[in-house]
NULUMMAR-354820 format. One record per residue (C-alpha): chain; x, y, z; residue number from 1; residue in one letter. Coordinates in Angstrom, 3 decimals, always signed. Layout:
BEGIN
PT chaine        u        v        w num residu
PT      A        X        Y        Z NUM      A
...
// end
This chain:
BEGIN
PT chaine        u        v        w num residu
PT      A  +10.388   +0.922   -4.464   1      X
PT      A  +11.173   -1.638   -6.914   2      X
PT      A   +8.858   -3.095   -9.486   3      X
PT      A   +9.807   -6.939   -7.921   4      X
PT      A   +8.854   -5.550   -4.249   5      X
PT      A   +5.659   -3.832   -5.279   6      X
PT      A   +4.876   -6.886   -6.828   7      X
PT      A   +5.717   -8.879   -3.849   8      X
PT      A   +3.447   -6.437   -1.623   9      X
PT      A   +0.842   -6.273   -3.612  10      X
PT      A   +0.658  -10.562   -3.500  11      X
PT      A   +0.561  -10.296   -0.033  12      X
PT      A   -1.899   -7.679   +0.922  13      X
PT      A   -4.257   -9.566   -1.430  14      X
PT      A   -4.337  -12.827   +0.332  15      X
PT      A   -4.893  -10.694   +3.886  16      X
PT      A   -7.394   -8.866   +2.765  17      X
PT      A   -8.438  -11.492   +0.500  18      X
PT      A   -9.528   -8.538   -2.453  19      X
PT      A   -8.192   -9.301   -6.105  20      X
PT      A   -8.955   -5.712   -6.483  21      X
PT      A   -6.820   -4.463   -4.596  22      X
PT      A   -3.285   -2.749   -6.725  23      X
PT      A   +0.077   -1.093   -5.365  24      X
PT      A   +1.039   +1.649   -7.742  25      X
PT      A   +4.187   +3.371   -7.550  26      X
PT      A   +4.344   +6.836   -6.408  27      X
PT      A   +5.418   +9.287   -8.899  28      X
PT      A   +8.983  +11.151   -7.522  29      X
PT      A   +8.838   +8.880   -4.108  30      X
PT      A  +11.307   +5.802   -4.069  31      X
PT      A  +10.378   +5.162   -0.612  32      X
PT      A   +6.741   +4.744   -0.801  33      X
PT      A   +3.726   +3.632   -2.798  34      X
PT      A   -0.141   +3.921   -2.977  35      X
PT      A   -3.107   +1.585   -2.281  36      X
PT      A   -5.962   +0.957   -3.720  37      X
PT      A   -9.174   -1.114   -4.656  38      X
PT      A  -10.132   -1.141   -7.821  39      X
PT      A   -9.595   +2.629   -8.811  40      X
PT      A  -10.051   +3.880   -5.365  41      X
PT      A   -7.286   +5.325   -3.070  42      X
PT      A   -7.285   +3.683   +0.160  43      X
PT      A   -3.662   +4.480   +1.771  44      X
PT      A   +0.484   +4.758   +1.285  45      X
PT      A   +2.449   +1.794   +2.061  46      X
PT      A   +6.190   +3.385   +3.253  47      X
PT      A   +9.347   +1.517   +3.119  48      X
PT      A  +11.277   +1.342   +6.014  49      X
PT      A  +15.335   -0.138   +6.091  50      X
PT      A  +16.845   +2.144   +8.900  51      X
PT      A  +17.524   -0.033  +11.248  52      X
PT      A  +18.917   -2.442   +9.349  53      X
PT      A  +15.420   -4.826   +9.601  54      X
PT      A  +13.054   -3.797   +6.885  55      X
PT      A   +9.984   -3.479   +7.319  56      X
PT      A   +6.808   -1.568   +5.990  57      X
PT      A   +4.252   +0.150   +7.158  58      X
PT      A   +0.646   +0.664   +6.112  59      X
PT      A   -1.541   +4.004   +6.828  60      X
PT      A   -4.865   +4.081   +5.715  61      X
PT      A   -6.974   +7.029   +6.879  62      X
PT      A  -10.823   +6.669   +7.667  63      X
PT      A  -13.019   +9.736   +7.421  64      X
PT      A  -15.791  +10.144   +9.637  65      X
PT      A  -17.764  +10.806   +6.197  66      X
PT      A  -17.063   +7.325   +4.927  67      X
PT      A  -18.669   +5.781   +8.017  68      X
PT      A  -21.427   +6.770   +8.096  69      X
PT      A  -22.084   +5.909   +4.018  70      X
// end
């Protein structure tokens, strides 16, 4: 992904989740993808997705049972 559409992301994930914190980085080797976090924690991979001609992205975000019960 682009520096612009990270950008653009990253804007908008912020005001949903209302968190400052939270950063899109690029992921090394991967045009197609990027990672999530908070501060410097990894929280998930945002993927691009253009195949059917409507882009669109998708956010996964996995949840250990370890972290729920912190």
């Amino acid at each position: 992904m682009k520096k612009d559409e990270l950008a653009r992301l990253q804007k908008y994930l912020r005001g949903v989740f209302r968190l400052d914190d939270l950063n899109i980085k690029a992921r090394p080797k991967k045009d197609d993808s990027a990672e999530v976090y908070i501060n410097d924690e990894f929280i998930g991979v945002i993927y691009r997705d253009d195949e059917d001609e409507d882009l669109c992205y998708n956010f996964n975000m996995a949840i250990l049972e370890f972290d729920l019960e912190a």
